[in-house]
C-alpha positions in Angstrom: -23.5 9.7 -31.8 -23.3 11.0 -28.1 -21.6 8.8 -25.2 -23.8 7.1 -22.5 -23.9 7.3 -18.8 -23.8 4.4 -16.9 -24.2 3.7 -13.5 -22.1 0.6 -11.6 -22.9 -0.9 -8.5 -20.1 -2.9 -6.3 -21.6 -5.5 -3.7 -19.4 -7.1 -0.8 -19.9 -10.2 1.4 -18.0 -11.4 4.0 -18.0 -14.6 6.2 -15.9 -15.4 9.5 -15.7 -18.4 11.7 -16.4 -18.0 15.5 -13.3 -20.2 16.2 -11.1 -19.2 13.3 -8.6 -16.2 13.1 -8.9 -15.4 9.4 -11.7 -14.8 7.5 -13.7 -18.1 6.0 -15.2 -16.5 2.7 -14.9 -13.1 0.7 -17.2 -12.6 -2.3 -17.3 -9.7 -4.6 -19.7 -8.6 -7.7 -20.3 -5.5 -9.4 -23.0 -4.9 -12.2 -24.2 -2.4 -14.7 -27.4 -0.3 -16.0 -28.1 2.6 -17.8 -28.5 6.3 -16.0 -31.6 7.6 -15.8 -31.3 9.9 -18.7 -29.9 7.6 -20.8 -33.2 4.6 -19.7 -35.4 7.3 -20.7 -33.4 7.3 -24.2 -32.9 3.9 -24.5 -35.8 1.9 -22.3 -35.2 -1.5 -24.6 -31.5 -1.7 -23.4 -32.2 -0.4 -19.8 -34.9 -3.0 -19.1 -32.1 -5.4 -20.9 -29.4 -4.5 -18.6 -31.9 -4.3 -14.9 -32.4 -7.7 -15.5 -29.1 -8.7 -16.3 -27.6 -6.7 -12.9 -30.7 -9.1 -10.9 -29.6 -12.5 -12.2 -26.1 -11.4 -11.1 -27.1 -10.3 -7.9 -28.8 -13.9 -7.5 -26.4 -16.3 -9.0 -23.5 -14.5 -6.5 -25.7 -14.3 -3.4 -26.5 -18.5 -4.3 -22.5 -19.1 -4.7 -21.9 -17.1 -1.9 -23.9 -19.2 0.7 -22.5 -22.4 -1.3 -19.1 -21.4 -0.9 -20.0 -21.1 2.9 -21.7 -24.0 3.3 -17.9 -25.9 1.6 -15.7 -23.8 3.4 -17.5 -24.6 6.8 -16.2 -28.4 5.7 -12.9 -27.8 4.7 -12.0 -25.8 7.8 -13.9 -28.5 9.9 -11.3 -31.1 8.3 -8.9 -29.3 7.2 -7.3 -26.4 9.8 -4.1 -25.8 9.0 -4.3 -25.9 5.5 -7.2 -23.5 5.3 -7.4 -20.9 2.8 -10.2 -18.4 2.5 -12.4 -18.9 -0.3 -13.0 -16.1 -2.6 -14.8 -15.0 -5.6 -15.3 -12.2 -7.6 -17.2 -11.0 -10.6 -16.0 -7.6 -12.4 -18.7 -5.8 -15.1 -16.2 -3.0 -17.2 -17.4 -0.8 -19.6 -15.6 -1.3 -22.4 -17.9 1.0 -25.1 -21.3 3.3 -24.5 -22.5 4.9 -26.9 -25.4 5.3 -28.8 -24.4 2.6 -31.1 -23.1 -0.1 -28.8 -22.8 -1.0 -25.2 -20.0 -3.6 -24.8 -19.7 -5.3 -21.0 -16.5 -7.1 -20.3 -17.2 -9.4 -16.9 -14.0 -10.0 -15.4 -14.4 -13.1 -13.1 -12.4 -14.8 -10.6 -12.4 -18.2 -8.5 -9.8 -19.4 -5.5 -11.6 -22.4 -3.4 -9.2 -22.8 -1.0 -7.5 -25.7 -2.0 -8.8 -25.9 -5.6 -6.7 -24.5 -8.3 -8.3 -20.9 -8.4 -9.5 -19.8 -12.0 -10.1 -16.6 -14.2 -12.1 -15.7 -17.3 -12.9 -12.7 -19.2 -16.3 -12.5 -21.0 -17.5 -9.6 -23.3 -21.2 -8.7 -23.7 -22.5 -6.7 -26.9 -25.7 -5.3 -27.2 -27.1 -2.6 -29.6 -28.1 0.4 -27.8 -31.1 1.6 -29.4 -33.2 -2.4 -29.5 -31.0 -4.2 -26.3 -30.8 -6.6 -28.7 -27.7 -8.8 -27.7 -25.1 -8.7 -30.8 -23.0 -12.0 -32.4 -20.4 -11.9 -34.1 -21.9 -12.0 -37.4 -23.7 -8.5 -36.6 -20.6 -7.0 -36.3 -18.1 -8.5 -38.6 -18.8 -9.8 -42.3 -17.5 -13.1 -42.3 -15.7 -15.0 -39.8 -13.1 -16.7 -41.4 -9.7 -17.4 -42.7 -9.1 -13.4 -43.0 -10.2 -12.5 -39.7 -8.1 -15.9 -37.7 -5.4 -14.3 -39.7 -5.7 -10.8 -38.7 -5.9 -12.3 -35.4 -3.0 -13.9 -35.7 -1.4 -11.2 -36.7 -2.0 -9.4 -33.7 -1.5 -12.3 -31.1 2.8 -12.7 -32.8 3.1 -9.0 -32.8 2.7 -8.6 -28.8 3.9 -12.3 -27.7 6.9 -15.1 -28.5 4.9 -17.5 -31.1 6.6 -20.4 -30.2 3.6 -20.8 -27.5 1.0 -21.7 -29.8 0.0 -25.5 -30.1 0.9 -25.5 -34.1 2.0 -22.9 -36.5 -2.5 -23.1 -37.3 -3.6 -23.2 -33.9 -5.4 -19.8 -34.1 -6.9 -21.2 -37.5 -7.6 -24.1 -36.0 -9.6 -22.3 -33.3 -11.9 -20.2 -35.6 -12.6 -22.7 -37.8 -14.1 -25.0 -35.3 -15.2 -22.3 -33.1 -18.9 -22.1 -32.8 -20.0 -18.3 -32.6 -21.5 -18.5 -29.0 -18.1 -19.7 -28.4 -16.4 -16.7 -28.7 -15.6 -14.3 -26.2 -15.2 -10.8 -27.5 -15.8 -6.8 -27.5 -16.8 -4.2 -29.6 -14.4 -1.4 -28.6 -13.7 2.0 -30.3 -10.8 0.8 -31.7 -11.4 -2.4 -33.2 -12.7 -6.1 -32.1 -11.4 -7.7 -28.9 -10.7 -11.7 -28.4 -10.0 -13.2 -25.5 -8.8 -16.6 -25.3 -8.7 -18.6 -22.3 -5.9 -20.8 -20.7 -5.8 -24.1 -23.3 -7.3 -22.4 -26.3 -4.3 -21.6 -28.6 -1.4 -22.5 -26.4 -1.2 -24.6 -22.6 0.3 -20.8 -21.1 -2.3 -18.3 -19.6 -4.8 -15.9 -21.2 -4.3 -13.9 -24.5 -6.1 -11.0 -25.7 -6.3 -9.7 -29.3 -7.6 -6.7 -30.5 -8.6 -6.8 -34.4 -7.9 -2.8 -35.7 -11.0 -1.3 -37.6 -8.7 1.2 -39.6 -6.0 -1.7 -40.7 -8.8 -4.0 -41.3 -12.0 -2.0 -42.5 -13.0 -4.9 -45.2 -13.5 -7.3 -42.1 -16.5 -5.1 -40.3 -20.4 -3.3 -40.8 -19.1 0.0 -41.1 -21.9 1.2 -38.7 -19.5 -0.3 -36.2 -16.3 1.8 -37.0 -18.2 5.0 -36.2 -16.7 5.9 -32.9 -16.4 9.7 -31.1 -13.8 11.5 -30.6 -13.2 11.0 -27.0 -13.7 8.1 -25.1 -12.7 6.1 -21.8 -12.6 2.5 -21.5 -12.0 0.6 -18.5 -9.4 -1.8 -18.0 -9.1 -5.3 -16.6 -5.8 -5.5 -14.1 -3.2 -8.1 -15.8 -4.8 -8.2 -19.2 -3.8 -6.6 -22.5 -5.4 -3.2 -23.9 -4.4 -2.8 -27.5 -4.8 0.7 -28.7 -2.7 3.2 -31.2 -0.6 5.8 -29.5 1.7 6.8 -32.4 1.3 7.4 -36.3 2.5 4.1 -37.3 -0.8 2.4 -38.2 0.0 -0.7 -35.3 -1.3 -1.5 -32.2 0.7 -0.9 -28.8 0.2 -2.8 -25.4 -0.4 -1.5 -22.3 -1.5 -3.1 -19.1 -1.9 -2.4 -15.4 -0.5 -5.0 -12.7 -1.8 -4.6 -8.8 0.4 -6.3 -6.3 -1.7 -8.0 -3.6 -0.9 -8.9 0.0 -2.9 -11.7 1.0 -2.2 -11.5 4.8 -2.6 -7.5 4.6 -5.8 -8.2 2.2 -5.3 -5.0 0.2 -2.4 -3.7 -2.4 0.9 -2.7 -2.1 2.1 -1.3 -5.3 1.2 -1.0 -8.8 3.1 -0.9 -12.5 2.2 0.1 -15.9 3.4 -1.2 -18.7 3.9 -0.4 -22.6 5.4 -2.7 -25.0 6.5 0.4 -27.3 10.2 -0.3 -26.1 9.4 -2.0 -23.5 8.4 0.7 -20.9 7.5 -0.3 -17.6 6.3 2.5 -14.8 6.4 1.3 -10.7 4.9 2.5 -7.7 4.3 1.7 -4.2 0.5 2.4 -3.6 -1.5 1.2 -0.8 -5.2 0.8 -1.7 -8.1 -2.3 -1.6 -8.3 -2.5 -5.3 -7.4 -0.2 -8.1 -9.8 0.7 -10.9 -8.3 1.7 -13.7 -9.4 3.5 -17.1 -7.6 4.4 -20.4 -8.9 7.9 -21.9 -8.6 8.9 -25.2 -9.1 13.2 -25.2 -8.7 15.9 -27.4 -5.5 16.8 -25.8 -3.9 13.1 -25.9 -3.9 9.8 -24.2 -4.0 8.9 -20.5 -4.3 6.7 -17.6 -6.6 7.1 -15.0 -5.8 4.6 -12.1 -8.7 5.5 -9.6 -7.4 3.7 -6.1 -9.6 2.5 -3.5 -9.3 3.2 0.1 -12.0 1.7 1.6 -14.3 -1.6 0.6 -17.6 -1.4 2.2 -20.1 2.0 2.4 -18.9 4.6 0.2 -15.8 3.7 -1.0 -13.6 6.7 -0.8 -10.9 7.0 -4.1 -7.7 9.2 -5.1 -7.1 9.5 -8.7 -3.4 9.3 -10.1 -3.2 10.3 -13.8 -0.5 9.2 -16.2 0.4 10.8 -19.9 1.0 7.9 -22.5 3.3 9.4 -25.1 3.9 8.1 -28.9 7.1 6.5 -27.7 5.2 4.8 -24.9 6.3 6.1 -21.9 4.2 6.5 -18.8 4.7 10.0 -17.3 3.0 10.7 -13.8 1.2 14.2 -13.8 -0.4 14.1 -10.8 -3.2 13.0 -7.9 -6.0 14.7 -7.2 -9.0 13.4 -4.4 -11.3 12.5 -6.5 -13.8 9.8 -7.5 -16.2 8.5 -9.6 -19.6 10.2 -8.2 -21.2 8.1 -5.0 -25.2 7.2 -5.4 -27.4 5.4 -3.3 -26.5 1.5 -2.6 -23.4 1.4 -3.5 -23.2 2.7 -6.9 -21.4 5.4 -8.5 -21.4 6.7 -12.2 -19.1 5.7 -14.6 -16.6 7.7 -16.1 -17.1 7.5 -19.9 -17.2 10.8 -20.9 -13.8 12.5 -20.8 -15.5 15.9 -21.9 -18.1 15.5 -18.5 -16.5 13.4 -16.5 -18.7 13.6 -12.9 -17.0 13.1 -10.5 -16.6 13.3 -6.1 -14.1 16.8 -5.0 -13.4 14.7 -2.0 -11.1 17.9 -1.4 -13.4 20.5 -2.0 -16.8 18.5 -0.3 -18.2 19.0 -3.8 -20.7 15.7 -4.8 -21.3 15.5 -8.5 -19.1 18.0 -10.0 -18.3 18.0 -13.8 -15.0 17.7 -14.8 -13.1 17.8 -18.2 -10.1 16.0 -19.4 -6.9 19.4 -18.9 -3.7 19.6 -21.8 -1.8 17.8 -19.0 -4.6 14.7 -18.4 -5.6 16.4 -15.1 -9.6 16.8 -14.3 -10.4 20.4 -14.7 -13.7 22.1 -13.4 
């Protein structure tokens, strides 16, 4: 097994009125496709994955000029109550390897008016055909185990008093059809993510099904994973993974504060359910990107920051230590990024024995960088 190199283009449209102060429309999409090394490997999934990038680039270039078109009409009718439209559509790598590739598109919806609206949705494919995975390819038999191992998860990381009935979660994968799901193959297990009104009238909920506490439930082509591994992270949303010897799961999650009149963030916190640990900072950046790595030498956060949003856009990297107790332990910044390319598009991080990465310091492009003992990138 050897992990894959991926390359991630971000895209970034803008619309302003002639007789308005504030901006009319902001639209935002990023997409996904193999390195070149790794198409050369693998030219099923690459030719999978171009094609996938085009249709997003289309579909968010056709909302873009409809959202223009509507916002035109609202600020025609509607001055004072005005609010910029804005969409966004996040692809995050969630597993590449030679065995799977697992997408996560993070999306987001605020039409002015118009209750704004968010859903996560994975993407599976095997690496060596592009062939798109369900959920039978991956896991035996969907049913009554798996709901229950689901529920487990879901009442170990939230008050259970929110579901709709003591069987809600049953309830759900019994009447679920299989396209109906929205989940990830990750290196540590299965990922669900329910949306708003599925189990319970709150928001969102996220559960992550463990491969070694439930090894009866999956292929066991599946529960080969390497060593070392990244995986980016949605902002908001629970990642599930083990960082102590007692066989559970523990939370952590990344939360950007974001100024709407200064259109960028102020601050950022990190938080572990392992005694509740919680980590603050004021950080000014346009959008943070962050990344849990799993090394040889333990487990950290990467929160790459963005300072700039159009051209190349220039990042500082703060890294955090997760220890088995769960608390979040700064060890230090360092200017750099994941490594620039052409149109927008840098390489992902996924490696964290070769990470490649900008020395914004150093005016080094495409240097490769390994995961330190304290979670710092060393040359």
């Amino acid at each position: 097994m050897r992990i894959l190199t991926l390359e991630k283009a971000l895209h970034t449209y803008y619309e302003w009125a002639d007789d308005y102060d504030g901006m009319l429309v902001r639209s935002e999409h990023s997409c996904v496709t193999l390195g070149q090394a790794d198409t050369d490997a693998y030219p099923e999934m690459a030719e999978v994955l171009s094609q996938i990038a085009t249709m997003q680039d289309n579909a968010m270039l056709d909302e873009f000029d409809n959202m223009v078109s509507f916002a035109r009409e609202e600020l025609a009718s509607n001055r004072d109550g005005f609010e910029t439209y804005v969409s966004t559509l996040d692809v995050q790598v969630r597993r590449a390897d030679s065995l799977v590739i697992s997408l996560l598109s993070d999306s987001y919806s605020d039409y002015g008016q118009i209750e704004n609206y968010r859903a996560l949705h994975g993407s599976n494919y095997d690496t060596q055909s592009g062939k798109e995975l369900v959920l039978t390819d991956v896991i035996k038999y969907v049913n009554n185990d798996l709901a229950l191992a689901v529920q487990e998860e879901l009442t170990a990381h939230m008050w259970t008093g929110d579901f709709y009935s003591e069987y809600a979660v049953e309830d759900y994968f019994a009447n679920t059809p299989y396209d109906g799901f929205s989940w990830t193959v990750d290196y540590t297990g299965v990922t669900f993510y329910f949306a708003p009104g599925d189990l319970c009238d709150e928001g969102a909920m996220t559960a992550t099904v463990s491969f070694a506490k439930h090894p009866e439930l999956f292929y066991e082509k599946y529960m080969s994973v390497p060593s070392e591994y990244t995986v980016e992270l949605p902002l908001d949303t629970p990642f599930f993974t083990q960082l102590d010897a007692d066989g559970e799961f523990e939370e952590i999650s990344v939360s950007g504060y974001y100024d709407e009149e200064r259109e960028h963030y102020t601050k950022y916190g990190i938080y572990t359910d392992t005694d509740g640990q919680y980590y603050e900072e004021e950080c000014y950046a346009y959008d943070f990107h962050p990344y849990f790595v799993k090394a040889t030498s333990g487990n950290y956060l990467y929160l790459f920051c963005e300072d700039f949003d159009e051209g190349i856009r220039q990042m500082h990297l703060i890294v955090f230590s997760l220890s088995e107790d769960g608390s979040v332990t700064k060890s230090g910044e360092r200017n750099v990024s994941p490594s620039w390319l052409a149109d927008n598009k840098f390489i992902v991080p996924t490696n964290p024995g070769n990470f490649i990465l900008d020395d914004a310091d150093n005016g080094i492009e495409k240097a490769s960088f390994s995961v330190g003992n304290d979670g710092m990138p060393s040359k």
